[in-house]
N, C-alpha and C positions, 0 to 999 in steps of 0.2 A: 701386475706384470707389464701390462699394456702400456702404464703411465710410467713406468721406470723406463721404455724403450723411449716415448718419447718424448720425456721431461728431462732426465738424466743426462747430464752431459758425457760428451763420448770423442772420442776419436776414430769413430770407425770410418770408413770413408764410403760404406753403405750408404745407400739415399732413403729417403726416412720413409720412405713407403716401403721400400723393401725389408726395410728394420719392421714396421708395423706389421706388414703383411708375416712376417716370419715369426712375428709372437701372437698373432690369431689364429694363422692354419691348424694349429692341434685343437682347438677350441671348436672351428668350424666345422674341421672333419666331424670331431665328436659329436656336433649338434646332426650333423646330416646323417651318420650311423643311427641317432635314436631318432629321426625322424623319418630316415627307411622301417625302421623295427614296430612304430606307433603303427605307419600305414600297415605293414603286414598283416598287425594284430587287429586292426578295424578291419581289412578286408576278411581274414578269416571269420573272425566275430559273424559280420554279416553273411558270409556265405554256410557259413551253419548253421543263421537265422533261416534265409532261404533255400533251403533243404530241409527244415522243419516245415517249412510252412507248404512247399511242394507236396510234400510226405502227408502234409493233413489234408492238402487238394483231392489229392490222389485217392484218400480213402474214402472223401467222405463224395467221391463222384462214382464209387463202387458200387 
């Protein structure tokens, strides 16, 4: 897609960076949604490693 915006010849009177930037942004967005969604899932992960390992602190200082 990228290379058809700006290999392709065209009459648009757009400047080719705005032709670029406008066949990336759905790409990018995309990429920044799953790389919100990775962090989320690593934070969680570890915050219920630690809450296990609290929880074993906890008992075995009982």
């Amino acid at each position: 897609m990228v290379n058809g915006v700006v290999n392709d010849p065209t009459t648009s009177t757009t400047s080719m960076d705005g032709r670029v930037r406008d066949a990336v942004a759905p790409g990018a967005a995309i990429a920044g949604i799953m790389s919100d969604s990775r962090a989320d899932a690593i934070y969680q992960y570890h915050a219920a490693s630690d809450a296990d390992f609290n929880e074993a602190a906890a008992d075995k200082a009982k």
